[in-house]
N, C-alpha and C positions, 0 to 999 in steps of 0.2 A: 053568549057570554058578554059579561059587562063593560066597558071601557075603563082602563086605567087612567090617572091622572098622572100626567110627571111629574120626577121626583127635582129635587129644586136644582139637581145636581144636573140634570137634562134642561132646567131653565135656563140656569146658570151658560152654560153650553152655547146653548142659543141666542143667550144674549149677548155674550162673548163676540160670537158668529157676525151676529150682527153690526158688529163693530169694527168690523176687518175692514171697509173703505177709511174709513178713518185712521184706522193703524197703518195702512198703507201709505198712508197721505204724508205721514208723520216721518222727520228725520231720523234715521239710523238710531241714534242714544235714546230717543224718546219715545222709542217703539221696545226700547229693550223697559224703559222704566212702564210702558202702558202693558206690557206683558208681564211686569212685577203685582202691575196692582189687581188686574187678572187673580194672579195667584195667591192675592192677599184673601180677596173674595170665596178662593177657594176654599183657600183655610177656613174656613167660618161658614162653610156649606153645611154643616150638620144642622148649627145652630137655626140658619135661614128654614131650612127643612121643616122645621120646630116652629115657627111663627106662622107661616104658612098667609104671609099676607100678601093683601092684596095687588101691589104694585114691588113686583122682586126686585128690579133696577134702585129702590130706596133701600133694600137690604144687602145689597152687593155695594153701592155710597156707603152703608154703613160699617160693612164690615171692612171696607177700605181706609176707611178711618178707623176704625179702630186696631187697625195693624199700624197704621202710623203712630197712635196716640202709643202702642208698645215699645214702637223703635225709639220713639222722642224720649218715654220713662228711660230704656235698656243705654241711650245715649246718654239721659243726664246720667244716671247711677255711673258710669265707666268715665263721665268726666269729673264728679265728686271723689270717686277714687282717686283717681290722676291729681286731682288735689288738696287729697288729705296725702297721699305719699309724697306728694314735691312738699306739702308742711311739714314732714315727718323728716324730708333731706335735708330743709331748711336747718331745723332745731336741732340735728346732727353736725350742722358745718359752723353751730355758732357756738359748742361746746367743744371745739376744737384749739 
């Protein structure tokens, strides 16, 4: 019988693994944000699956970033709101 390849979700894992001295090494707060970005990577394991390149550790950087680059968007839009309604108070309190 032939040999399987792992799936990126077994790289993914292992690469993780590999990285437990370092998580360790790391202060309490910083170990809780280095297991955030962990599970950013995850998120985005299908996609990594799908490219199937050569060096996974650039697809796990990238999909780390681009869960950031979400939160940065999902940030501004929630701080644009926050200041189109404080305009919105404004224009209410000077029609008073």
């Amino acid at each position: 019988m032939g040999r399987t390849n792992p799936t990126f979700r077994d790289v993914l894992r292992s690469l993780e693994d590999s990285w437990q001295d370092y998580r360790r090494a790391l202060r309490r707060p910083d170990q809780d944000r280095f297991d955030r970005l962990w599970e950013d990577a995850r998120r985005y394991a299908d996609a990594g699956g799908y490219l199937n390149h050569q060096s996974p550790m650039v697809v796990v950087l990238f999909s780390m970033v681009l869960a950031h680059e979400k939160r940065i968007e999902d940030l501004e839009a929630e701080l644009e709101a926050e200041r189109t309604e404080d305009l919105g108070d404004d224009t209410d309190d000077s029609a008073e």
